[in-house]
N, C-alpha and C positions, 0 to 999 in steps of 0.2 A: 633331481628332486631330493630334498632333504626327509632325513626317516627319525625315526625316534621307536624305541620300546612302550605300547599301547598296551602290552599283557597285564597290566597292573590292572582291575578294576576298584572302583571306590564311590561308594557310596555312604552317605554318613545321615541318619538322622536327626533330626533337633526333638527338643521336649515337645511331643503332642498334647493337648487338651481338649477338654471335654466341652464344647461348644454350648452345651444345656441342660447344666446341673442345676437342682440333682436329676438321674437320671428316672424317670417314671415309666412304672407301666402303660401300657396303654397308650402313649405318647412318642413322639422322634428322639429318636437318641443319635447324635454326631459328636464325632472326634474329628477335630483337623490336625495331621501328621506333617511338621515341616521336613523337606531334607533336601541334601544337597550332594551333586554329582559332582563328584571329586576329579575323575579322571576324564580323557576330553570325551567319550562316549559311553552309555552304559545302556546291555540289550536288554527287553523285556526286564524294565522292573516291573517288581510285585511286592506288594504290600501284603502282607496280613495280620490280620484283627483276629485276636483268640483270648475267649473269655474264662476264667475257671474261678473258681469258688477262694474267698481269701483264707478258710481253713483248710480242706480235704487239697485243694488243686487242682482239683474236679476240672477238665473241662466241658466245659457248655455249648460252646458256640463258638465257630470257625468262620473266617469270610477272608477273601482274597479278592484282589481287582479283577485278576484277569480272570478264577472262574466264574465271576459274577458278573462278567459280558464288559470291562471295562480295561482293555489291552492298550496296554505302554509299549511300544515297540522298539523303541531307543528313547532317549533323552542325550543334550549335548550336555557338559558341564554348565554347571549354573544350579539357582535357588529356588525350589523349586514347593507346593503344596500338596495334598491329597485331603480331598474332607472324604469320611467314613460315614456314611448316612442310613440308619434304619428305621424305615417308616412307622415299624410299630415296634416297641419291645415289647417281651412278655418273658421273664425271667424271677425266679421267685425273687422275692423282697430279701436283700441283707446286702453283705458288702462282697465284693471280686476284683479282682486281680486281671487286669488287660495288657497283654503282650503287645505290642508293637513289629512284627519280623520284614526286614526287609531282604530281598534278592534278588539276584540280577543274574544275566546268563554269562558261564565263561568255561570256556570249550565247552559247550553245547552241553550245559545243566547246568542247572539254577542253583547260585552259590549264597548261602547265608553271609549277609555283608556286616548286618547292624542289628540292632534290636533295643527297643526300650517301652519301660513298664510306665502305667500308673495302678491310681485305684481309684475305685468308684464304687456308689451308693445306690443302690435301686430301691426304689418306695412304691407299695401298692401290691394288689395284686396280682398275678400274671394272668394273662390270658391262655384260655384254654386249648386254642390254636394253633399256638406256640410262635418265634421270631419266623418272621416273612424275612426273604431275601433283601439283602443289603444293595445299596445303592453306590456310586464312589465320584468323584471330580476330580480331575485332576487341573492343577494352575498353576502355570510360568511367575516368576518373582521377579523373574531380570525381563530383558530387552528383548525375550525376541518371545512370542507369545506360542504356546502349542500350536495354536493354527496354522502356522508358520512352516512346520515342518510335515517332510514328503507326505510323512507315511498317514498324517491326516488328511493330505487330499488323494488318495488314495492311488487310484492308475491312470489317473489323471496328470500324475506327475513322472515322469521319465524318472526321473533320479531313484523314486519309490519303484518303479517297477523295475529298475535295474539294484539297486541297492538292498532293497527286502524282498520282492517277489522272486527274481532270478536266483536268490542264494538260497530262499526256500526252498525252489522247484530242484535244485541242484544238491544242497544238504539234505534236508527229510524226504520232500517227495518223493527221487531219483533213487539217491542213493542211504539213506537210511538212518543219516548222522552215524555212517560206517568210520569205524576207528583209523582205516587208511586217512582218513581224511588230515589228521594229525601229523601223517610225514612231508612228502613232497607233491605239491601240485603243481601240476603246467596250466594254462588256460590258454588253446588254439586257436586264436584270433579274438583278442583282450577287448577292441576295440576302446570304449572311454575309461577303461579299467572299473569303473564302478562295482558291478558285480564281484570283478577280485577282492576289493577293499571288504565289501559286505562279507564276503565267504572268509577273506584271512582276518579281520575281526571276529568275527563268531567262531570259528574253528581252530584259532589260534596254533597253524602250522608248523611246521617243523621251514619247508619253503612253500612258497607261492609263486611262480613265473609267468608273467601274462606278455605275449609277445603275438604285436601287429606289426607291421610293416605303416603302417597309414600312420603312427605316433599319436592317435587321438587322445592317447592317456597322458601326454603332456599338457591338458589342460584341467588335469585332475586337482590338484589345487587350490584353482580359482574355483572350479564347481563346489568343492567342499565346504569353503567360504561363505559360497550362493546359500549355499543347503545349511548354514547355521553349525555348521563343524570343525571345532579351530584344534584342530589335529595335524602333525607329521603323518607319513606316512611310517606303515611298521618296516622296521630293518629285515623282516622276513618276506617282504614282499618286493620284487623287484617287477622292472617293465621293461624289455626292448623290442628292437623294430627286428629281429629276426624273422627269415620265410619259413612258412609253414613245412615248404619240402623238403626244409636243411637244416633241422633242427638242432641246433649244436649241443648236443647233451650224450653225455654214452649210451649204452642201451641198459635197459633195467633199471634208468634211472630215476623216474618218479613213481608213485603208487597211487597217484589219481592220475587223469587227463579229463581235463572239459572243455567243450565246445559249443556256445552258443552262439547261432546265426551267424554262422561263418562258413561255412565248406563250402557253399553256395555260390561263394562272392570270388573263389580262387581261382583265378584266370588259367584257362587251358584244361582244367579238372582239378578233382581233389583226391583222385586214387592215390599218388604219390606222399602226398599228405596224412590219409590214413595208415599207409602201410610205414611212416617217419613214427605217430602216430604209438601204433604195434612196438616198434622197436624200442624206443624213450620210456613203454610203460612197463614195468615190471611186470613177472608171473604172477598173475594172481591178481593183480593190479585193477583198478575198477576205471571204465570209460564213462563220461558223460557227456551225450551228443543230441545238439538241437538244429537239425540242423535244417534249412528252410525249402520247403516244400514247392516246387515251381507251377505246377497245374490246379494248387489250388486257385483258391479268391485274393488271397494275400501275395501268391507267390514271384509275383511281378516286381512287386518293390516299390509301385509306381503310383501306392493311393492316395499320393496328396495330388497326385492329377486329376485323378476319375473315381468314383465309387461305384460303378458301370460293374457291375458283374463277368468276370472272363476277361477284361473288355483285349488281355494279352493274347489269348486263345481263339478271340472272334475277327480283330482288328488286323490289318498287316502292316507288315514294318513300318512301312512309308506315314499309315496312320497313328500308328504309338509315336515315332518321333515327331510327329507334327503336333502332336496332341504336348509333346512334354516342352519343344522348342516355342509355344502357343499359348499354353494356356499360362499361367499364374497358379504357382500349387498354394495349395492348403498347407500350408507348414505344421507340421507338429512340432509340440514341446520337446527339443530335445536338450534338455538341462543348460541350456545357457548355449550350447555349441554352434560356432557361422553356419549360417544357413548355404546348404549342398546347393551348387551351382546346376544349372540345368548341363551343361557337358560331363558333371559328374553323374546325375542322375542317369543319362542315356547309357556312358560306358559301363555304370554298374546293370543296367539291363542287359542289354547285350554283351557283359560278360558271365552272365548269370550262370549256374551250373542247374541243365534240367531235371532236379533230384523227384524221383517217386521213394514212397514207402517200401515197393518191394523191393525195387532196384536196388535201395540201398541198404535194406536185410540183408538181399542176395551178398553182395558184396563185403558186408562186417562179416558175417557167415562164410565166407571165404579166408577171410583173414582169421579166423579159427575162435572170434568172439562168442562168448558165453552170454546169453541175454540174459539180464536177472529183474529186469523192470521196462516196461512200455508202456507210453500214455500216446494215449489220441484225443486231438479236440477236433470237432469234427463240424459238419453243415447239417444243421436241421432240415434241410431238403436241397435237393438241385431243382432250380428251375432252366429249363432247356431253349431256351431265347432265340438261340443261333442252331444254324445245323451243324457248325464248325464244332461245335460242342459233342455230339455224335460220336467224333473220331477216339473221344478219348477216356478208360475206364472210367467206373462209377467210382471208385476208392479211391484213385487222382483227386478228380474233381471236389468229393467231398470233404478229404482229410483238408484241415486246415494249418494244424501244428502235428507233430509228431516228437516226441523225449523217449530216448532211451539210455538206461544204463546196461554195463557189460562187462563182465569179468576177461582179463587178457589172458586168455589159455596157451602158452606155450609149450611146445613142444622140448626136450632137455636136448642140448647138444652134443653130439657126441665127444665119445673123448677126442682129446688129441693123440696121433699114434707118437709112441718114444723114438 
């Protein structure tokens, strides 16, 4: 894969105008703001409109897209619009001074990119109520139209839910937009590397290493293409097919590790794994681990065959494989990628690792991990269908996901004797 320097961000305004001079009380006031994304991705833009007085400088009136409920979440390079829209103004009568500010995320805070003024005339007089909340639009200029992209069809779209949802759950949720995030990250089974791309863009690393055995991140490229994104990949980010249990790195050597929906799928267990895991992360070092839950509803792997409840916990062998060698699944979106054959679908069952919640506390708790964050998403109720269901806890069955982050507390080595 060819890489390129993406740390640049760039975004440039063009001259806005005032859509419906002069502006009046009492009546819509709109500014459409051109501009254009310079570099091949830029996070969370945000606009803002700030109004102040053409003598004192006074300001008046503040309005921004996103806290006015209208979130840019990327944009690819290209030309692009924003109209500014308030349904009523109510601003005394004379003349003011409108900033223009634009920004965009880079290492995780909103960076001043651009900025441009005009002026304008208010006639009438204000209302006593005062300016109602602003409205905003945003419109594509080139070829490929907002709609177009993930993160407007929201989780609906694989790419989105690995590309912006996984790196939020992973940056802010988990782990806090912690400053570690800035040195070295591993990622324990990268799988289409998407999520890596999303987290070493936004957090703009020191490294990034996403390492599967299975190479599905060699189709990372042509996905990014799919998704309207005509970028290299950054020189900080690398991908091999390395195993989880022989992790070629020395010890102490990154200050993050993440893991999503991986430890699950590692043939023979993932002890070995965690404890490579421990060694690669530094003291102090923060974990981030998703890792998939076997006795929930989800934990099968198998629901584009059945949406049957349990149907791993109720059914026996002989019936799950007949059911996957049989039926014709339900495919989900998964960004463009060949559809998994049914011999892959079975041996990823049947090599599944049967992870609970405690189980695997107990066991990062062995490993001397510090928890410093836990999420659960869970079953709004069990229904008991089967008696096979009986055998097995109520917190099994219910949890459906589980996140947690973890500090790697290590112990100091002793000296060496002279």
């Amino acid at each position: 894969m060819s890489h390129t320097d993406t740390t640049t961000i760039a975004l440039s305004l063009g001259k806005p105008h005032c859509l419906n001079l002069p502006f009046k009380n009492g009546e819509t006031a709109s500014i459409r703001i051109p501009f254009s994304v310079l570099s091949p991705v830029v996070f969370e833009v945000t606009l803002r409109v700030e109004i102040s007085t053409a003598e004192q400088g006074s300001v008046v009136y503040r309005s921004d897209n996103t806290a006015d409920g209208e979130r840019v979440r990327w944009l690819p390079r290209g030309e692009y619009s924003a109209d500014w829209i308030l349904p009523r103004l109510s601003l005394s009568a004379g003349h003011y001074r409108v900033r223009i500010i634009a920004r965009a995320l880079g290492k995780q805070q909103l960076r001043k990119l651009d900025e441009q003024q005009l002026e304008l005339e208010v006639q009438g007089q204000a209302e006593s109520n005062g300016i109602v909340k602003a409205g905003w639009h945003f419109a594509s200029e080139c070829e490929v139209p907002l709609s177009d992209l993930a993160w407007q069809q929201g989780h609906d779209s694989w790419f989105f839910r690995h590309f912006d949802h996984a790196s939020h759950v992973v940056i802010n949720y988990m782990l806090d937009n912690s400053p570690l995030l800035s040195g070295r990250i591993l990622d324990v089974g990268c799988g289409d590397g998407i999520t890596d791309l999303g987290i070493c863009l936004r957090t703009e690393p020191e490294l990034l290493v996403g390492i599967d055995p299975s190479r599905a991140y060699e189709r990372l490229p042509e996905v990014l293409k799919e998704n309207h994104l005509d970028l290299e990949l950054p020189e900080n980010l690398i991908y091999t097919a390395d195993d989880a249990n022989h992790i070629p790195y020395p010890d102490d050597y990154f200050d993050v590790v993440i893991s999503w929906g991986s430890v699950e799928h590692i043939a023979g267990g993932y002890l070995q794994t965690l404890r490579e895991i421990k060694r690669v992360l530094r003291p102090d070092g923060l974990l981030f681990i998703h890792p998939g839950l076997y006795y929930g509803n989800f934990g099968h792997h198998l629901g584009e065959f059945s949406s049957e409840p349990f149907f791993h916990l109720t059914k026996s062998e002989d019936e799950i494989k007949q059911l996957v060698f049989s039926k014709d699944p339900q495919l989900m979106d998964r960004s463009g990628y060949e559809a998994v054959s049914r011999e892959d679908f079975w041996r990823c069952y049947t090599e599944l690792n049967p992870i609970s919640v405690a189980e695997f506390e107990r066991e990062l708790k062995a490993l001397e991990f510090e928890f410093y964050r836990a999420a659960l998403r869970t079953e709004g109720r069990i229904e008991y269908t089967h008696p096979n269901l009986q055998n097995y806890p109520v917190q099994d069955l219910a949890t459906l996901e589980f996140y947690l982050s973890a500090y790697n507390r290590k112990k100091p080595r002793p000296l060496e004797q002279a």
